[in-house]
Backbone as a chain_set.jsonl record, in Angstrom:
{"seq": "XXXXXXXXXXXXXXXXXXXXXXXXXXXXXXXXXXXXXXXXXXXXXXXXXXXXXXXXXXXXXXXXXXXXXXXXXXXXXXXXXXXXXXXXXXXXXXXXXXXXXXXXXXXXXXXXXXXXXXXXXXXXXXXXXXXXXXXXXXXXXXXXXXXXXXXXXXXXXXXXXXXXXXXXXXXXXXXXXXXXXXXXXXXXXXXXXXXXXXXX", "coords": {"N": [[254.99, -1.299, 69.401], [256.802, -0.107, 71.317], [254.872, 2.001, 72.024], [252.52, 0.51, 72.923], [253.344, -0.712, 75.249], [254.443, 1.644, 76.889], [251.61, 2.873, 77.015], [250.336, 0.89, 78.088], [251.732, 1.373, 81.191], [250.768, 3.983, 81.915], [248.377, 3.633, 82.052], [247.784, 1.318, 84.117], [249.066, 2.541, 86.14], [247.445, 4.947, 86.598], [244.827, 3.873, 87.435], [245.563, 1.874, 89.197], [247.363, 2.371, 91.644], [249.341, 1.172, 93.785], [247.694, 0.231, 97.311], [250.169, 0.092, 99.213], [252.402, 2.249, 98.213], [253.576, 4.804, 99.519], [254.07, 8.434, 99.391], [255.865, 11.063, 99.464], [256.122, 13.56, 102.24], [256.175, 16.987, 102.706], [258.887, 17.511, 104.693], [259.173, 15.249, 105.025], [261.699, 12.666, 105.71], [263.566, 9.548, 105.005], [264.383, 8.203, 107.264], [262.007, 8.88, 109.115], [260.023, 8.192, 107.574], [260.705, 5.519, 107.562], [260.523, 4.554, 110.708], [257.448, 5.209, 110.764], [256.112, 3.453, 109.572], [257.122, 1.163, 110.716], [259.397, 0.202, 109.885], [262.801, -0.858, 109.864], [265.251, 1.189, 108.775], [266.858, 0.427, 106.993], [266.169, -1.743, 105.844], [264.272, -0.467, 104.445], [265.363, 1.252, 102.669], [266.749, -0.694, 101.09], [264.378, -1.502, 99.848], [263.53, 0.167, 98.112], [265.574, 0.785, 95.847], [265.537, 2.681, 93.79], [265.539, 5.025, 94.622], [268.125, 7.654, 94.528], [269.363, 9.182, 96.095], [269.389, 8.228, 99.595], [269.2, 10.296, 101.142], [268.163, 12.359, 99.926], [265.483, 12.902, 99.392], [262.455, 13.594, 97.531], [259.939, 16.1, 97.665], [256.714, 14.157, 96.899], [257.743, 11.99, 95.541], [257.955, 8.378, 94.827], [257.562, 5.767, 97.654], [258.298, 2.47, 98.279], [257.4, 0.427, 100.746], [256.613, -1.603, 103.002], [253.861, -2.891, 103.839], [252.35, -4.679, 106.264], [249.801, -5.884, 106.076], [249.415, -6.581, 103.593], [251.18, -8.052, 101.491], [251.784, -8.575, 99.035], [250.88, -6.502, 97.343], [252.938, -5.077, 98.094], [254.983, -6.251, 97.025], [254.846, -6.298, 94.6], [254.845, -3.375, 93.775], [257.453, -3.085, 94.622], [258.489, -4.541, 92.595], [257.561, -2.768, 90.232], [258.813, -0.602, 91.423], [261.515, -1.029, 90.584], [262.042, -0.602, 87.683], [263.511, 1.667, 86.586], [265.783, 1.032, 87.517], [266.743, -1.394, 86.603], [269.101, -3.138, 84.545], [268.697, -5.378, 81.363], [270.107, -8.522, 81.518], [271.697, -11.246, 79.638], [271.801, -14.141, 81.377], [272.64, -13.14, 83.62], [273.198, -12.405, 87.39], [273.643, -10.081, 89.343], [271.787, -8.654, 91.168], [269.572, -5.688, 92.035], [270.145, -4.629, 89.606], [271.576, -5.858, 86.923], [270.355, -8.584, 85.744], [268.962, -11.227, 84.214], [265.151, -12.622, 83.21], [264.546, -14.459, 84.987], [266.195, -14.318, 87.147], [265.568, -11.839, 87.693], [263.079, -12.218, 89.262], [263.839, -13.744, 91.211], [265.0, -12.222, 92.931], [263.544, -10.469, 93.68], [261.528, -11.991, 94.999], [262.787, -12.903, 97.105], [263.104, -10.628, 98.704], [261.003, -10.709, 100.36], [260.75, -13.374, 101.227], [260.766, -15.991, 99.994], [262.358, -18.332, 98.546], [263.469, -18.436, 95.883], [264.203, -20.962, 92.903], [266.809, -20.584, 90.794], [266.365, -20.443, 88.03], [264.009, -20.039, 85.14], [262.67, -22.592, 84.358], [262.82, -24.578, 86.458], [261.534, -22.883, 88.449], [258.717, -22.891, 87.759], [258.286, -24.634, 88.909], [257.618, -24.914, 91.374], [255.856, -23.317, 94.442], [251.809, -22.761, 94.491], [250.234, -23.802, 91.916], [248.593, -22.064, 89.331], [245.754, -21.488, 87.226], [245.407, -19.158, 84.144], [242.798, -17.676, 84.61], [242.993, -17.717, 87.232], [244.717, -16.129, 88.714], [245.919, -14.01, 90.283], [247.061, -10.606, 92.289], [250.949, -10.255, 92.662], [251.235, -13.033, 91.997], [253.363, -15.476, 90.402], [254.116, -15.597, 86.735], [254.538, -17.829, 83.979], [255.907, -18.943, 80.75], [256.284, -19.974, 77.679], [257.967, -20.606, 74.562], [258.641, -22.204, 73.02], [258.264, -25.193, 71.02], [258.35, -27.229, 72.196], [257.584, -26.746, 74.629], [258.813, -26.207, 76.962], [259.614, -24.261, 79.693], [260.625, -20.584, 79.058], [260.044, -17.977, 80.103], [259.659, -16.109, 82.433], [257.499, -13.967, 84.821], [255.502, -11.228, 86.456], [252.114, -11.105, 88.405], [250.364, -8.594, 88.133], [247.634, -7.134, 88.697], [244.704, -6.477, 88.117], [244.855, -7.308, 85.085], [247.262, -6.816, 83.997], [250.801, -7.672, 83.785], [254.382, -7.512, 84.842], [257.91, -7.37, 83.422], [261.528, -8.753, 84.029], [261.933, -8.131, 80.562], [263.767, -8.337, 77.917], [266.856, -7.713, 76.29], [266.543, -5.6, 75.168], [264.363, -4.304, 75.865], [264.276, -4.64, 78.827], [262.934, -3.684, 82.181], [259.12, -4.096, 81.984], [255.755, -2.972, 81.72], [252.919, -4.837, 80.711], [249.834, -5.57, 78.704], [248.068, -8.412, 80.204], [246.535, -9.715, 78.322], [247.533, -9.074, 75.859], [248.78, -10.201, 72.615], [251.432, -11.754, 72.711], [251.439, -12.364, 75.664], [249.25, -14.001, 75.803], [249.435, -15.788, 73.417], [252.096, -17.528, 74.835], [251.879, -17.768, 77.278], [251.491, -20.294, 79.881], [251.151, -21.29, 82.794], [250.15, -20.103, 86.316], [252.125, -19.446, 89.854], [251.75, -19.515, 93.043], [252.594, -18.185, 95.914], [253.413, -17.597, 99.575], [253.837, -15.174, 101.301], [255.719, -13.392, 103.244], [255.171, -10.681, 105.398], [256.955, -9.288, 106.697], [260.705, -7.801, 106.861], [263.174, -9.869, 105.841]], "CA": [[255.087, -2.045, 70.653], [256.65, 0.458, 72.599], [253.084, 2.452, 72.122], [251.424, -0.277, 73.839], [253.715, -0.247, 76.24], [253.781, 2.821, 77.632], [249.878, 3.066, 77.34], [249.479, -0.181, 79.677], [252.112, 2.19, 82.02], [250.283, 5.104, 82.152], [246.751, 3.091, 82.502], [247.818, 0.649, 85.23], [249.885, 3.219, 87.243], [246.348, 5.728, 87.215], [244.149, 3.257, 87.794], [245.569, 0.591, 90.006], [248.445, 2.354, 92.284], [249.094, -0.161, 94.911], [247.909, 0.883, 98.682], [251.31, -0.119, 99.787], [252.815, 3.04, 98.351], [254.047, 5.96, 100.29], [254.146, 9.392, 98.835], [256.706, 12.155, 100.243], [254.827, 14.756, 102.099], [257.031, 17.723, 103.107], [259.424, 17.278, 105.45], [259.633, 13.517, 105.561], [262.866, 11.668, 105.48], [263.455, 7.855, 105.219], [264.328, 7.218, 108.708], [260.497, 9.293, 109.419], [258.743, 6.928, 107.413], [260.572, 3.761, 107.958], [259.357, 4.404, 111.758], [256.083, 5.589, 111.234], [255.7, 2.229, 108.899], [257.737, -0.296, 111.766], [260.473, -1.063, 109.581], [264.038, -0.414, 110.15], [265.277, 2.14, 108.133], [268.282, -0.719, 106.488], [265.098, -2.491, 104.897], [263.68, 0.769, 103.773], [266.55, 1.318, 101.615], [266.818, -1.82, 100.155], [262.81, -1.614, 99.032], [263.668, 1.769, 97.252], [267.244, 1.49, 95.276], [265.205, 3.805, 92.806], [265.824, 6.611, 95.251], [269.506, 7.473, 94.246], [270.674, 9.117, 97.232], [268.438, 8.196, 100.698], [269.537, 11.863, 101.769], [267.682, 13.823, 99.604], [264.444, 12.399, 98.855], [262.281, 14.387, 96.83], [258.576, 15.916, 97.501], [255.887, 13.335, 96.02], [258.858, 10.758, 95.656], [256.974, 7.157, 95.834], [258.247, 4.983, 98.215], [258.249, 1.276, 98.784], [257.442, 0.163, 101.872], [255.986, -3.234, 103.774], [252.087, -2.663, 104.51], [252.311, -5.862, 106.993], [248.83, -6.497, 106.062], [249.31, -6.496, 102.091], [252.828, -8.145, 100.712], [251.451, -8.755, 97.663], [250.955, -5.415, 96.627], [254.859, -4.344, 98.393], [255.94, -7.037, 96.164], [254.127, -5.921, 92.839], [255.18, -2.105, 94.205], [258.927, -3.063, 94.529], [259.035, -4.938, 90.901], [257.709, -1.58, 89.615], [260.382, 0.594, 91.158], [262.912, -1.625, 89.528], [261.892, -0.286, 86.019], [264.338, 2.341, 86.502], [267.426, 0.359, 88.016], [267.08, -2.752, 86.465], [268.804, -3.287, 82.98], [268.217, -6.824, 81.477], [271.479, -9.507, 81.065], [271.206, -13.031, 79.456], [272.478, -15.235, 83.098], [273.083, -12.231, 84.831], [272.673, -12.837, 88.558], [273.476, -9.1, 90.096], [270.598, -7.674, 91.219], [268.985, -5.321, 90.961], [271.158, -4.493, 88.499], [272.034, -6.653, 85.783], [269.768, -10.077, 85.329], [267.734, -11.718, 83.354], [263.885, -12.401, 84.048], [264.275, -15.764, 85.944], [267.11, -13.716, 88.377], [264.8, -10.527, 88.473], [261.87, -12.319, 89.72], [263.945, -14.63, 92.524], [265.626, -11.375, 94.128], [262.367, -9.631, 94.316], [260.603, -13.008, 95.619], [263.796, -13.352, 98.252], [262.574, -9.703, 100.183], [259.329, -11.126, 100.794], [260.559, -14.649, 102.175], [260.52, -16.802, 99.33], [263.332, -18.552, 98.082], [263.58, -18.984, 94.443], [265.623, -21.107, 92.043], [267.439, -19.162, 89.673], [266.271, -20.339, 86.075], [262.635, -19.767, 85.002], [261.97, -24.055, 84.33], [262.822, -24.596, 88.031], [260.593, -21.86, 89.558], [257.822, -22.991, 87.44], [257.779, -26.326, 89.591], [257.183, -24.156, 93.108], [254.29, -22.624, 94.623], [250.763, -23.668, 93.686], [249.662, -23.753, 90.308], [247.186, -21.862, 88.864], [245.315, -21.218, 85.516], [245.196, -17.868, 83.705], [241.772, -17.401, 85.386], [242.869, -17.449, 88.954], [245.817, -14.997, 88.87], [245.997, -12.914, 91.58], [248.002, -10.104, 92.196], [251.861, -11.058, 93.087], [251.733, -14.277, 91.778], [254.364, -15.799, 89.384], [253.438, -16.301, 85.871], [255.451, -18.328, 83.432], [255.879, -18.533, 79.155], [257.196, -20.916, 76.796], [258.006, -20.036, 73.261], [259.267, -23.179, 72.405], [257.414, -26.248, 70.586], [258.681, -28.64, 73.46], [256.616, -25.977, 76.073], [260.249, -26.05, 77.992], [259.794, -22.762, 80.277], [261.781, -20.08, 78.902], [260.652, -16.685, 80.425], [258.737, -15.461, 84.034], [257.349, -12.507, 84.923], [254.907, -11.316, 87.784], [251.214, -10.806, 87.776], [250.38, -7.069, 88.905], [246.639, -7.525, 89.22], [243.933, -5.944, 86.649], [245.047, -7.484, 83.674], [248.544, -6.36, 83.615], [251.906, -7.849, 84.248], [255.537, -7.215, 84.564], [258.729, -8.754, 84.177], [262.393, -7.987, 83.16], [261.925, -8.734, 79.168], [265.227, -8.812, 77.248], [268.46, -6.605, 76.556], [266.159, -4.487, 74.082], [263.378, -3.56, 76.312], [264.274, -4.295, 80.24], [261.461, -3.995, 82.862], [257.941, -3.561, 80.958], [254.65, -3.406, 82.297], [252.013, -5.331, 79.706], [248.425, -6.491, 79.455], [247.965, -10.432, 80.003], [245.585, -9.641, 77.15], [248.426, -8.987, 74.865], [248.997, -11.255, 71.668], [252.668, -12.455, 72.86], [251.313, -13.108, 76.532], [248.274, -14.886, 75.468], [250.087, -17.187, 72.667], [252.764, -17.851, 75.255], [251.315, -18.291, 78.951], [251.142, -21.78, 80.659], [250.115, -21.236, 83.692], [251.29, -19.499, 87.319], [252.121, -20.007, 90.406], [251.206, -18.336, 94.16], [253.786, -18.233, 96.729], [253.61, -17.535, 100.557], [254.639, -13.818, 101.104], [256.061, -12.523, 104.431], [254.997, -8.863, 105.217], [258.05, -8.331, 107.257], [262.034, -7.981, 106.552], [263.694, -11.275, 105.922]], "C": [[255.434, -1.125, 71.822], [255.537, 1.568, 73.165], [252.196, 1.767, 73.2], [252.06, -0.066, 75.124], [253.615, 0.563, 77.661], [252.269, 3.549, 78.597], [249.757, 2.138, 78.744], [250.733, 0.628, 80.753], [251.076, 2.9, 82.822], [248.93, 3.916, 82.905], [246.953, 2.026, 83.602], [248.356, 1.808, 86.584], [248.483, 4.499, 87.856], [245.464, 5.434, 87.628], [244.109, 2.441, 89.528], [246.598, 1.465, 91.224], [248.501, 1.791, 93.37], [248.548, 0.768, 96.583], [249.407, 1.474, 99.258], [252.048, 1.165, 99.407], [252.527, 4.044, 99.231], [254.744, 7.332, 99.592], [254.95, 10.379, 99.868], [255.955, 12.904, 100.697], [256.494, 15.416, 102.923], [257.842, 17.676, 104.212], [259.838, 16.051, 106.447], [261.117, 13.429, 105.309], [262.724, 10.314, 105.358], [263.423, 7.377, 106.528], [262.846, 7.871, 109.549], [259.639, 8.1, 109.065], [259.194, 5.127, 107.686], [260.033, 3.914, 109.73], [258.023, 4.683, 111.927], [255.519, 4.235, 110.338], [256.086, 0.471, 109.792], [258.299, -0.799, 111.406], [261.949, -0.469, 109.632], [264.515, 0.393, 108.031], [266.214, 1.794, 106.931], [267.175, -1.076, 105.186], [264.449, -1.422, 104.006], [264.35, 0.792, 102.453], [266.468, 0.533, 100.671], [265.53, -1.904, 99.503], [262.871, -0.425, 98.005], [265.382, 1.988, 96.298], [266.415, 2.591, 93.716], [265.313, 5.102, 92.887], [267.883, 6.757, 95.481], [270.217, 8.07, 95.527], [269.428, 9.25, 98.567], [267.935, 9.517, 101.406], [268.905, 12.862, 101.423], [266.599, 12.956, 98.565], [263.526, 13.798, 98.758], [260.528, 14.719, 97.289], [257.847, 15.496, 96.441], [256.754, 12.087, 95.444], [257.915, 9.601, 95.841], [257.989, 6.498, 96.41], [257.743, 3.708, 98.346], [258.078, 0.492, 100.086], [256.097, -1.073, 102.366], [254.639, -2.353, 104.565], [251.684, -3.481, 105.434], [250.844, -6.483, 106.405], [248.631, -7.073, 104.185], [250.589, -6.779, 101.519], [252.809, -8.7, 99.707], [251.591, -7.512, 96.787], [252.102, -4.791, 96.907], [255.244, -5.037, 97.849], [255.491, -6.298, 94.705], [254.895, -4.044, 92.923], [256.687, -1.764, 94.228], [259.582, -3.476, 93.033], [258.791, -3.419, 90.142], [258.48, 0.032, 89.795], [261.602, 0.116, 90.451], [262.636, -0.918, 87.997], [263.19, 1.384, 85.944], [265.851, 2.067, 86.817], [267.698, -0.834, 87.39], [267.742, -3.08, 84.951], [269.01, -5.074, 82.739], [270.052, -7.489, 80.98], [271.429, -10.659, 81.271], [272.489, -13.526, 80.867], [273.03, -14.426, 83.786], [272.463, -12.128, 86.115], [272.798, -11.647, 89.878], [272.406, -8.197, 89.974], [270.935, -6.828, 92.307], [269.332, -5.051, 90.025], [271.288, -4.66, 86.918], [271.651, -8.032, 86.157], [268.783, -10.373, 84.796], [266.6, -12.031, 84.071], [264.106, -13.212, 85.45], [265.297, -14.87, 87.293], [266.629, -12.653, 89.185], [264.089, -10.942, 89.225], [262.058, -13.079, 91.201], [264.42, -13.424, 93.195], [264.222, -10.911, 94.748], [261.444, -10.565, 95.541], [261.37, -13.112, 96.846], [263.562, -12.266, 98.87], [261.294, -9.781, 100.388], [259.36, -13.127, 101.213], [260.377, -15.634, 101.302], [261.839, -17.002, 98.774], [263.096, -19.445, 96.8], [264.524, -19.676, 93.525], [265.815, -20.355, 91.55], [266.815, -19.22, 88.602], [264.317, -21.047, 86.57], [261.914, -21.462, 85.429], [262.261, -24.566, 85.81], [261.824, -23.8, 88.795], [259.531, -22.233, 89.28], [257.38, -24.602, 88.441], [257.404, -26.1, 91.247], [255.869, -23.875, 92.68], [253.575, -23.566, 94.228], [250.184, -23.17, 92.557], [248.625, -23.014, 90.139], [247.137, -21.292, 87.501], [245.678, -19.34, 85.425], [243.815, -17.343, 84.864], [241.911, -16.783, 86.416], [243.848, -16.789, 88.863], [245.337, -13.964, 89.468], [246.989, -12.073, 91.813], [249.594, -10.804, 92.729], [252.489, -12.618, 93.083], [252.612, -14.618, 90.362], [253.91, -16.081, 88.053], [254.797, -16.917, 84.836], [255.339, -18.801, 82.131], [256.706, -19.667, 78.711], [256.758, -20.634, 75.374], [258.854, -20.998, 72.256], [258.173, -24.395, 72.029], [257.088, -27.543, 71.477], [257.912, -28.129, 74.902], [257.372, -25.933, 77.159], [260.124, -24.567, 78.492], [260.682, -21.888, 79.861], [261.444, -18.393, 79.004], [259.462, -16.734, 81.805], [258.332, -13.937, 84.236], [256.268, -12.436, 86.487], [253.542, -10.582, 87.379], [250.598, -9.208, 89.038], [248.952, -6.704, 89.184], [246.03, -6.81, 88.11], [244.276, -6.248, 85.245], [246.417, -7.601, 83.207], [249.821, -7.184, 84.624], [253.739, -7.475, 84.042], [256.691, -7.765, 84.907], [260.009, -8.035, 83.176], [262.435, -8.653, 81.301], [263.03, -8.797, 78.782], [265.978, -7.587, 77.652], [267.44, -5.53, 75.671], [264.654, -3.422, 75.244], [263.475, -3.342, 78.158], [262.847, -4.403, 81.013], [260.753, -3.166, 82.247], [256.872, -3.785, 81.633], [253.517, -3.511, 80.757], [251.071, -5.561, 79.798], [248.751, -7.788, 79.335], [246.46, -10.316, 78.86], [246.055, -9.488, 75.633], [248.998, -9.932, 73.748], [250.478, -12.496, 72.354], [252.058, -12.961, 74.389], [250.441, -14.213, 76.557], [248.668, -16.407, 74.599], [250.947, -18.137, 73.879], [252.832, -18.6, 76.855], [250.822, -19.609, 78.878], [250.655, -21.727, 81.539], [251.423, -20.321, 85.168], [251.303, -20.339, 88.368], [252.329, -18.837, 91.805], [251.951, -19.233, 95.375], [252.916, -17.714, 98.022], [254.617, -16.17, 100.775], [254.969, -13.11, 103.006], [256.018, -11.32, 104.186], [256.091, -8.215, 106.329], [259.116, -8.389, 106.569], [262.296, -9.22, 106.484], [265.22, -10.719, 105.301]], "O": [[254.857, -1.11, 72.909], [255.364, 1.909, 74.335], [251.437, 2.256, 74.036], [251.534, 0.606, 76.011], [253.125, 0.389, 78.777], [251.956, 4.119, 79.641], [249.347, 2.396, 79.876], [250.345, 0.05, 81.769], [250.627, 2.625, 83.935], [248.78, 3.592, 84.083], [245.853, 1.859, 84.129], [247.98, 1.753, 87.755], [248.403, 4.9, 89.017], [244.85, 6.268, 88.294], [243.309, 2.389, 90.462], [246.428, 0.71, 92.181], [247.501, 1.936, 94.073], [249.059, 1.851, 96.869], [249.754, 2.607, 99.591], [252.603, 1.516, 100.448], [251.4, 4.207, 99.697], [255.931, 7.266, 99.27], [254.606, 10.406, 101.05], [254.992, 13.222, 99.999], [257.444, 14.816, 103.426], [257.054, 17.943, 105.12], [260.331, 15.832, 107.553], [261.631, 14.298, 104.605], [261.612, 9.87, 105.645], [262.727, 6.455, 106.952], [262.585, 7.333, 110.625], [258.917, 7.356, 109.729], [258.557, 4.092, 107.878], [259.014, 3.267, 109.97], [257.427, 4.485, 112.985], [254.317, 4.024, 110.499], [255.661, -0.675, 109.649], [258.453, -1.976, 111.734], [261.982, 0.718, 109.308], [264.225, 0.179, 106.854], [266.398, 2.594, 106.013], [267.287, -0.793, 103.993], [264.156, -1.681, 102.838], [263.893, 0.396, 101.381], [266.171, 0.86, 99.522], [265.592, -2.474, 98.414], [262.037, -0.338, 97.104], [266.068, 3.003, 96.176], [267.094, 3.057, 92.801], [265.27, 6.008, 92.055], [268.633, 6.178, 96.267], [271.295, 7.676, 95.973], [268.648, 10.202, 98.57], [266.875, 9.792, 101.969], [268.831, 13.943, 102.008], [266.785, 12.523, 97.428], [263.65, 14.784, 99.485], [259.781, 13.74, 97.289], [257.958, 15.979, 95.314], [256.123, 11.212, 94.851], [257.123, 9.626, 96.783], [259.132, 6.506, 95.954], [256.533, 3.722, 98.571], [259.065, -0.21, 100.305], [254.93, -1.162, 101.985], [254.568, -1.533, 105.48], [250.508, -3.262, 105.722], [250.835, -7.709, 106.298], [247.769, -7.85, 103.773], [251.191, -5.827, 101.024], [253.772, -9.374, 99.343], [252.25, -7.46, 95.749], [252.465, -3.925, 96.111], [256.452, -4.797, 97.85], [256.321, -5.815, 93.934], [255.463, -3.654, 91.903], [257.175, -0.661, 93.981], [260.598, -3.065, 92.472], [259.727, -2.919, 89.518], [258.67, 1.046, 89.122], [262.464, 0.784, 89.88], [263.643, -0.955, 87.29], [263.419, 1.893, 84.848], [266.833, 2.717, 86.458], [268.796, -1.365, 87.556], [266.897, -3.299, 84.083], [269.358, -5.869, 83.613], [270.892, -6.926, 80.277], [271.242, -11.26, 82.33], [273.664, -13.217, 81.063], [273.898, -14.767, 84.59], [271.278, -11.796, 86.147], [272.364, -11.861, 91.01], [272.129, -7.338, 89.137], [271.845, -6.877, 93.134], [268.473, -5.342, 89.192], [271.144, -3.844, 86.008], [272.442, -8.702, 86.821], [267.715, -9.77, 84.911], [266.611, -11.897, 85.294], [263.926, -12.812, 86.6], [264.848, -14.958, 88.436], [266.809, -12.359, 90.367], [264.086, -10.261, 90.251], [261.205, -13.174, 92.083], [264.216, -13.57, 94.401], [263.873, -10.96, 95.928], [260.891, -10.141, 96.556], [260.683, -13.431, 97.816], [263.747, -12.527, 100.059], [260.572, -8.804, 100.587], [258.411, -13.889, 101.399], [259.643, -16.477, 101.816], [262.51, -16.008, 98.498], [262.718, -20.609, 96.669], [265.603, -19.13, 93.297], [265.188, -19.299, 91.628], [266.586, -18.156, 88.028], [263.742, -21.76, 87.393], [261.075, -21.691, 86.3], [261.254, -25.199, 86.125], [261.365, -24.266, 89.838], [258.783, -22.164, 90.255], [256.371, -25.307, 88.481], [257.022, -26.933, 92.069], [255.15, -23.961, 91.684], [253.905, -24.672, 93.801], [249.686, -22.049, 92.455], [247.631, -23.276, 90.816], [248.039, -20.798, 86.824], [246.048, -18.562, 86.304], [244.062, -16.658, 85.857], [241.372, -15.728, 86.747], [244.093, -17.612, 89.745], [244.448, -13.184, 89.13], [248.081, -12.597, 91.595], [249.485, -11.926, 93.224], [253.435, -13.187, 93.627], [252.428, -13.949, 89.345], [253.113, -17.018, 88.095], [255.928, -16.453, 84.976], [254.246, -19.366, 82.148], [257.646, -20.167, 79.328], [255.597, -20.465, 75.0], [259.459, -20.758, 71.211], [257.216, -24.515, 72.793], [256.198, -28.392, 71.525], [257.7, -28.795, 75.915], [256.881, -25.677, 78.259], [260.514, -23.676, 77.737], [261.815, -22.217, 80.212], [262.103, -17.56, 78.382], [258.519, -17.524, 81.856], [258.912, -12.954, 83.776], [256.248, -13.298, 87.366], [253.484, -9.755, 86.469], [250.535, -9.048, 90.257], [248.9, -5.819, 90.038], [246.745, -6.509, 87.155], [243.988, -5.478, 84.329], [246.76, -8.297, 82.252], [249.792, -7.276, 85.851], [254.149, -7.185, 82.919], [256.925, -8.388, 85.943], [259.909, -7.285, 82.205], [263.062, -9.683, 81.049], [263.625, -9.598, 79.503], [265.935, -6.82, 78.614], [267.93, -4.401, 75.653], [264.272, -2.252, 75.211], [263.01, -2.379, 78.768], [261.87, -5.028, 80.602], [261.063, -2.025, 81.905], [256.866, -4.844, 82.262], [253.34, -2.596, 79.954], [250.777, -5.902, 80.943], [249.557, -8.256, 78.531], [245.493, -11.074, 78.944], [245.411, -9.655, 74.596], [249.946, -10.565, 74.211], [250.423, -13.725, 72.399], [252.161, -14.185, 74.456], [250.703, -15.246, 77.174], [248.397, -17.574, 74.881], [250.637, -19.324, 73.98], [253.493, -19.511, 77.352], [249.981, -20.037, 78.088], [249.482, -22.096, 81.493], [252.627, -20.063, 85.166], [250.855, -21.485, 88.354], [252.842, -17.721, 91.733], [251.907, -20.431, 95.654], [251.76, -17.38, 97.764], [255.816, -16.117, 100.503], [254.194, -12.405, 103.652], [256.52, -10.75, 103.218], [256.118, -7.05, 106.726], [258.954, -8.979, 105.501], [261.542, -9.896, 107.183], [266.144, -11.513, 105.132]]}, "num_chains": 1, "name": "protein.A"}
């Protein structure tokens, strides 16, 4: 499993890398590119806690940053810098930090203007619905692994096939195919939100 893993890593991250990233070029800083992007340099920060100290950002460093025209892909772009900050905790509600999926997926949804309940069977009743089919990047998808089809995990759909979402205490944030035995048995259906491309 963690074979597959990895693989759908590598093969989404060479394939697909979102526009919305921002690559270090020599002699940038943060407060360079949050003005040459139009966003205060506060918000910058907060799109990047993967960069451990703001001060000494690194050449080829990716950065996170609001494309105004694309906040689908700065949302899908910010869930995948979390894979380094995020570890997973059953009803844990500090993010980025420490929380489970349903907590990962409302912080990320709350810097793009969407206000999420907390627990997965609540979120699944927002937005508008849609099948497997119509999944579009940035939209919510949602799992039940129970006989009663009671919602019991979320994740986010990253576009080409692949999605990601914080999985448990054993694995944390994972990027997967939606072609994958466990997403396929388990998927109900998603749901497509209203994304502000500025600060909120």
């Amino acid at each position: 499993m963690a074979a597959i893993a990895m693989t759908a890593i590598f093969v989404f991250g060479a394939a697909t890398a979102a526009s919305a990233q921002y690559h270090v070029k020599s002699g940038d800083s943060l407060s360079q590119i949050a003005k040459q992007h139009k966003m205060s340099l506060k918000d910058l920060i907060s799109l990047n806690p993967h960069i451990e100290d703001p001060n000494k950002i690194q050449l080829n460093d990716y950065i996170v940053i609001r494309s105004a025209s694309e906040p689908q892909k700065d949302l899908v772009d910010y869930a995948r810098s979390l894979q380094s900050v995020t570890a997973y905790k059953f009803g844990g509600n500090d993010f980025p930090d420490y929380v489970d999926c349903s907590a990962w997926a409302k912080g990320i949804y709350q810097k793009f203007g969407v206000s999420l309940p907390r627990v997965s069977r609540d979120q699944a009743l927002t937005g508008q619905p849609v099948t497997f089919e119509e999944l579009q990047i940035g939209d919510l998808m949602f799992f039940s692994t129970r006989p009663d089809k009671r919602i019991t995990h979320t994740g986010i759909y990253m576009g080409n096939d692949y999605w990601i979402s914080n999985l448990n205490e054993l694995k944390d944030v994972e990027i997967l195919s939606t072609w994958g035995s466990w997403a396929q048995n388990y998927f109900l259906w998603g749901a497509r939100h209203e994304l502000e491309a500025k600060a909120v």
